[in-house]
N, C-alpha and C positions, 0 to 999 in steps of 0.2 A: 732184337734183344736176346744175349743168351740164357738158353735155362740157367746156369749159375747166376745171374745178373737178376731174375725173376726169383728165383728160390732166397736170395738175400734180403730182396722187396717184400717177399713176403713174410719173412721171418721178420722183417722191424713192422711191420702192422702187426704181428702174431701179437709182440712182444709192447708196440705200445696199448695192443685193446687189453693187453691183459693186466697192464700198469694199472689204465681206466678204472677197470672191472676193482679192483682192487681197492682204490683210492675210494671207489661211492657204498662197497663193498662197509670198510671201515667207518665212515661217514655214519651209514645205515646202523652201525653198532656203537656210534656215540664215542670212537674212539680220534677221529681228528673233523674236521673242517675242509672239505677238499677247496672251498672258495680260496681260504688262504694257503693252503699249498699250491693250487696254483698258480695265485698271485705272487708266491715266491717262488717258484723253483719254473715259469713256464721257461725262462730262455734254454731251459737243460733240454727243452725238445727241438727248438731253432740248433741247437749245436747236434744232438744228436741227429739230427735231418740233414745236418750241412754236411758231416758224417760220411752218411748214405749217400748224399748227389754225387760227393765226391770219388768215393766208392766204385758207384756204379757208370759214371765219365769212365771210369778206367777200363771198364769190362766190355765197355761197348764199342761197336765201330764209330769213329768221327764224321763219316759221311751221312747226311739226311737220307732216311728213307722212311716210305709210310710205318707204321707200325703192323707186324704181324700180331699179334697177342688177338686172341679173340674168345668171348663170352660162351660159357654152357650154352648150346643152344636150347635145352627143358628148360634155363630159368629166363627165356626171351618172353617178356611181356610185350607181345601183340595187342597196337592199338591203332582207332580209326579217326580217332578224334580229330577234328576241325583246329582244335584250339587245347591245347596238353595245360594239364597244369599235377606235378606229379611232386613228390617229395618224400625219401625216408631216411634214417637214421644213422645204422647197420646197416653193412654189407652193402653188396655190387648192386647197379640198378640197371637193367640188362633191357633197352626198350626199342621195337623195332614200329616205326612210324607208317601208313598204307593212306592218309588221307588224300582222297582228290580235292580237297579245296582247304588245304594247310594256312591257318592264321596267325601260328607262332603260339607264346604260352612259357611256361616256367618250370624248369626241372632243378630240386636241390638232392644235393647227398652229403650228410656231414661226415660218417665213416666209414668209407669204399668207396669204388669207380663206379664210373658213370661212361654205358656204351649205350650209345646215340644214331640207331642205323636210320638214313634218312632220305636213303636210295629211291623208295618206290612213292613220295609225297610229291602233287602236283601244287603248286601254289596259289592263294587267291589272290585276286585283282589286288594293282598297289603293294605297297612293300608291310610285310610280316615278319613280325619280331619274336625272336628267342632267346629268353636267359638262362643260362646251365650257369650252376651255382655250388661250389664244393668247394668240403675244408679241409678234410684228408682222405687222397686217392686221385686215383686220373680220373682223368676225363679223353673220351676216344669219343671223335663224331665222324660218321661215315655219310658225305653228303651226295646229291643225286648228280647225273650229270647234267651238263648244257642249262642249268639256273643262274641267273642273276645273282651272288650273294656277294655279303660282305659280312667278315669276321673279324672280331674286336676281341680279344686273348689279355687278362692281366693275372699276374699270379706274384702271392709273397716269395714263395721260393719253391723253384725246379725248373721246368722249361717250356715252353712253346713250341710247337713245328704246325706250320702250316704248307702242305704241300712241300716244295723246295725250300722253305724259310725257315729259320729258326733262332731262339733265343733264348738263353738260358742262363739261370743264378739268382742272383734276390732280385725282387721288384722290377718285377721286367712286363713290357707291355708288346704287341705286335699288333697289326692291323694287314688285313689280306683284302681285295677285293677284285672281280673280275672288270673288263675294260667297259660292258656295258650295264653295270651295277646304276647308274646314273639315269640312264635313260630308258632303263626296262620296264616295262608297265606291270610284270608281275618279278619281286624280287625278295630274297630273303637277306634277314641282318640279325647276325646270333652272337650275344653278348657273352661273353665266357670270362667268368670270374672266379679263381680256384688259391687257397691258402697256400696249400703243401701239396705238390704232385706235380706229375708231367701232363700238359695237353696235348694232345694230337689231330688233326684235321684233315681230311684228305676224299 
């Protein structure tokens, strides 16, 4: 992705947290209701986002490749856990996984990405599940090599890549899975569920 391509992404998050900010801002001072503003006005973020994808299709190359962009490494949360179970609000969620005996578990982000490094986890016996759950921002998962997995990707609107695959636009779904996902005794299976953003896998 090119810096111009990144520098526009960022400027439409600057520009909708600061909409937010504003909306619960006014709320707080009794001067609207943000339920019903945004029960009227959401689709102006579906068109503004349609906007953006379109945009940014243009700035990029058309060939799949994994994604470069990568996380501050100071705000990399180091974790050893067996079994995650992680979730916040605001901003990036930056988390790098080390367990030998990984049980799967649940990551949410409702405003920013979600980088999911999942290189150095050894798996427990039987298959172990993962749900990453976001509503606006990517989602990047950095998986280990020579594992067993299968990946399930649905999103309202942006895109998908999984390794060589890809799919992108509203309501689009993909599914990845290795040739012995089936009959591996230890295997992972990570459910990816995202509103608005791009996912990445690789």
């Amino acid at each position: 992705m090119s810096d111009h391509s990144n520098e526009h992404k960022g400027f439409f998050w600057a520009i909708l947290l600061i909409i937010i900010g504003f909306l619960f801002l006014f709320q707080n001072l009794g001067y609207l209701d943000v339920g019903n503003v945004i029960s009227k006005f959401w689709p102006v973020i579906l068109i503004v986002w349609g906007i953006s994808l379109i945009l940014k299709r243009s700035m990029v190359a058309t060939e799949v490749q994994p994604p470069v962009k990568k996380p501050n490494p100071q705000s990399t949360i180091n974790l050893s856990d067996d079994k995650i179970s992680y979730s916040k609000t605001f901003g990036d969620l930056n988390i790098k996984l080390d367990s030998k005996n990984f049980q799967g578990g649940n990551i949410h982000n409702t405003f920013g990405e979600i980088y999911l490094n999942l290189q150095d986890i050894e798996l427990n016996e039987g298959e172990s599940k993962l749900f990453v759950n976001g509503v606006f921002g990517d989602i990047h998962i950095n998986l280990p090599k020579n594992i067993a997995y299968k990946v399930e990707g649905s999103i309202t609107g942006g895109s998908i890549t999984f390794l060589n695959e890809k799919v992108d636009g509203f309501s689009k779904q993909l599914i990845h899975q290795t040739d012995d996902f089936k009959t591996a005794t230890k295997k992972l299976k990570i459910v990816i569920s995202l509103t608005f953003g791009d996912v990445a896998v690789w």
